[in-house]
VOMARLO-528799 format. One record per residue: x, y, z of N, C-alpha, C in turn; residue in three letters; residue number from 1. Coordinates in steps of 0.1 Angstrom, whole numbers, padded with zeros to 4 digits. Each point is the difference from the previous one (the first is absolute). Example, Ala and Ser with C-alpha at 12.3 -4.5 7.8 and 13.67 -1.06 7.14 Angstrom:
VOMARLO-528799
<pt n_c1="0132" n_c2="-0057" n_c3="0078" ca_c1="-0009" ca_c2="0012" ca_c3="0000" c_c1="0009" c_c2="0012" c_c3="0000" aa="ALA" i="1"/>
<pt n_c1="-0004" n_c2="0011" n_c3="-0007" ca_c1="0009" ca_c2="0011" ca_c3="0000" c_c1="-0008" c_c2="0011" c_c3="0008" aa="SER" i="2"/>
//
This chain:
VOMARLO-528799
<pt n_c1="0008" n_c2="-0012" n_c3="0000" ca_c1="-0008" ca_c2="0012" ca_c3="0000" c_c1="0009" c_c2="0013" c_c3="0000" aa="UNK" i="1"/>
<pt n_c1="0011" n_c2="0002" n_c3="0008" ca_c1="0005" ca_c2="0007" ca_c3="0000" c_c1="0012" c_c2="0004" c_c3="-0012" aa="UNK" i="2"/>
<pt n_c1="0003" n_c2="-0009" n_c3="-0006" ca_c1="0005" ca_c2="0000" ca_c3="-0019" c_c1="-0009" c_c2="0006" c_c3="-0010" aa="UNK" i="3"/>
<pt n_c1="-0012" n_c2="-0003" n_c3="0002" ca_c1="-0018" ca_c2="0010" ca_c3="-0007" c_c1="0006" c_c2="0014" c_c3="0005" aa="UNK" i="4"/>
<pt n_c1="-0001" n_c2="0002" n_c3="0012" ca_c1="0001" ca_c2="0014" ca_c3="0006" c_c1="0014" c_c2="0009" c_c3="-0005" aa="UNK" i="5"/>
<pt n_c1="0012" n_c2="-0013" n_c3="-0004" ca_c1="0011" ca_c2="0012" ca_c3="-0002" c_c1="-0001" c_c2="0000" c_c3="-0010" aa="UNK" i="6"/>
<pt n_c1="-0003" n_c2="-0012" n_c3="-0016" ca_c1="0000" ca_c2="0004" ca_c3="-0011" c_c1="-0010" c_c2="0009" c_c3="-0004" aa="UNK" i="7"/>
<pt n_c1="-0009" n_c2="0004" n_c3="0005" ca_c1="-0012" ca_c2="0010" ca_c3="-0002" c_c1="0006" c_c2="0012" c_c3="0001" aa="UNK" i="8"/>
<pt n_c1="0009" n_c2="0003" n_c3="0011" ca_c1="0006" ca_c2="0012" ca_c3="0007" c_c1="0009" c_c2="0004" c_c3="-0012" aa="UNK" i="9"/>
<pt n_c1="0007" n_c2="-0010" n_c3="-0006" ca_c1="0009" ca_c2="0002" ca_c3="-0011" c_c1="-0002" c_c2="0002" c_c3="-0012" aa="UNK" i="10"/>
<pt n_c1="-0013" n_c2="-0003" n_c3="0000" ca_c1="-0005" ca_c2="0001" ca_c3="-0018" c_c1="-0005" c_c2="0016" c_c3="0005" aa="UNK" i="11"/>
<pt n_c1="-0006" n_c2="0002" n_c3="0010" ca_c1="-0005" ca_c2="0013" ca_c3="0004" c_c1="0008" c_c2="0015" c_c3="-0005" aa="UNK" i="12"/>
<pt n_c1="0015" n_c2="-0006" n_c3="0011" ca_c1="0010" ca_c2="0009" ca_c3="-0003" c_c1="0006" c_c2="0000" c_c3="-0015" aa="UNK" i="13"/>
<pt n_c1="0001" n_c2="-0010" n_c3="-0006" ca_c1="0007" ca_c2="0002" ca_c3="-0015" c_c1="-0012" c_c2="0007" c_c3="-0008" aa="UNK" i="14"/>
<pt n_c1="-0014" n_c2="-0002" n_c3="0002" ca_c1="-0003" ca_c2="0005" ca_c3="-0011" c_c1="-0008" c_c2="0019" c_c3="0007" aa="UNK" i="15"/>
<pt n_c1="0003" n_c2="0004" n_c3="0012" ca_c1="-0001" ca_c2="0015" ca_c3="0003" c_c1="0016" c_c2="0000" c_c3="-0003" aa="UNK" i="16"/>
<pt n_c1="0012" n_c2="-0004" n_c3="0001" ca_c1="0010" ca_c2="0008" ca_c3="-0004" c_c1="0001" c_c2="0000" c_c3="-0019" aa="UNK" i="17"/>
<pt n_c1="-0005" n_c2="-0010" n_c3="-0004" ca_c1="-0005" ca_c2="-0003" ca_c3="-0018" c_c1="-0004" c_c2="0013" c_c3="-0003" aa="UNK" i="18"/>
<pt n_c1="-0017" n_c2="0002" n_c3="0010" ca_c1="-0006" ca_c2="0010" ca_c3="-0007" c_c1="0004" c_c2="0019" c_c3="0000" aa="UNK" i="19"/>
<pt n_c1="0009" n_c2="-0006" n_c3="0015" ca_c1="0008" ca_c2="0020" ca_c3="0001" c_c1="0008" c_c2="0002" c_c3="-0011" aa="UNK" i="20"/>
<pt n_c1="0006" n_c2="-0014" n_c3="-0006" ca_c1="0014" ca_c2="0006" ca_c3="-0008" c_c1="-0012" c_c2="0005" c_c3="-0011" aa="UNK" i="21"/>
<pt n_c1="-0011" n_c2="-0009" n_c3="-0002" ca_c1="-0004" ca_c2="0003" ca_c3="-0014" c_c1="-0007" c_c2="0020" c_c3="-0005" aa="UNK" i="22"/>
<pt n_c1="-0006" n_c2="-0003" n_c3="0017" ca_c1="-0006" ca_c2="0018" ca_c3="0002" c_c1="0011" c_c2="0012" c_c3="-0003" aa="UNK" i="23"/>
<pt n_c1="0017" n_c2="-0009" n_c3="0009" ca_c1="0010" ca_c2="0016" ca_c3="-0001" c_c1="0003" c_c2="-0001" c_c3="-0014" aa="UNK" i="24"/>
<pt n_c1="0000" n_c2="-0014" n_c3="-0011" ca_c1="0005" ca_c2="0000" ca_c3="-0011" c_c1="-0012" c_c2="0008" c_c3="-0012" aa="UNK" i="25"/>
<pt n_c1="-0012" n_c2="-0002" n_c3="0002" ca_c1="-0006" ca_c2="0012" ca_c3="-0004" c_c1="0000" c_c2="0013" c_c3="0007" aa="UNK" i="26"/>
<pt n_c1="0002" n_c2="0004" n_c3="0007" ca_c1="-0001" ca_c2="0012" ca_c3="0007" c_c1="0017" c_c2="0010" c_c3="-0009" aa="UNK" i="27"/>
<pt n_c1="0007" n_c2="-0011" n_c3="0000" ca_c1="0017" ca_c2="0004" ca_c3="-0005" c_c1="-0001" c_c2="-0001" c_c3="-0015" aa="UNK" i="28"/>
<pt n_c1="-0013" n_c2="-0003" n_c3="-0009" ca_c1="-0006" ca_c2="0000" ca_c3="-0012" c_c1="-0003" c_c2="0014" c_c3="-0002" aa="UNK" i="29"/>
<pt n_c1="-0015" n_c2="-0001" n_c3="0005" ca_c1="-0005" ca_c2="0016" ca_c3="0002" c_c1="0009" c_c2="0010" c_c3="0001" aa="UNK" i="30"/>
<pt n_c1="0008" n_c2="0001" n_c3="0012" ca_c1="0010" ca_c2="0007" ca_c3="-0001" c_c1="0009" c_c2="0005" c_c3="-0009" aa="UNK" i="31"/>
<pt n_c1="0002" n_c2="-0009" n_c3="-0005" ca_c1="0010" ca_c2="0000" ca_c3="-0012" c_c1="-0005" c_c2="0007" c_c3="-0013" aa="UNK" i="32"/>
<pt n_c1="-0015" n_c2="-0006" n_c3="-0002" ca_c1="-0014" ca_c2="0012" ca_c3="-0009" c_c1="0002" c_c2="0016" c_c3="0001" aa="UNK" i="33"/>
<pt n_c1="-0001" n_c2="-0003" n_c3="0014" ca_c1="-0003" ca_c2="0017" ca_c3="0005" c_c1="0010" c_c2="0008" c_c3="-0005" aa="UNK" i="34"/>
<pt n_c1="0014" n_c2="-0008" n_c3="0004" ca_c1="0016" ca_c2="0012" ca_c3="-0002" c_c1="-0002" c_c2="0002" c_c3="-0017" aa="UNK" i="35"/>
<pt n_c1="-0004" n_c2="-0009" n_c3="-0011" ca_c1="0001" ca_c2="-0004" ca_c3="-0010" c_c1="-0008" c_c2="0013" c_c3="-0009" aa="UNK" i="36"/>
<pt n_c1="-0014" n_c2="0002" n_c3="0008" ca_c1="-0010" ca_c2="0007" ca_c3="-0007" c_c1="0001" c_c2="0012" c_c3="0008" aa="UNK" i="37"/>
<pt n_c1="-0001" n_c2="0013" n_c3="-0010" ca_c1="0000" ca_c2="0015" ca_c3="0000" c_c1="-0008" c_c2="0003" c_c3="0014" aa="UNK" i="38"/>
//
């Protein structure tokens, strides 16, 4: 039971650190728009 609890914990953590890179990697997109356009 407590193997359920930590693989859970871990798929948890990889896919909220997955989804931050994906948010700063668009946010560093946009950014990159912004400097680009007048």
């Amino acid at each position: 039971m407590q193997l359920l609890i930590l693989l859970i914990l871990i798929l948890v953590i990889f896919l909220g650190s997955f989804g931050y890179m994906t948010v700063q990697y668009q946010l560093e997109r946009q950014a990159l728009k912004d400097e680009v356009l007048p």
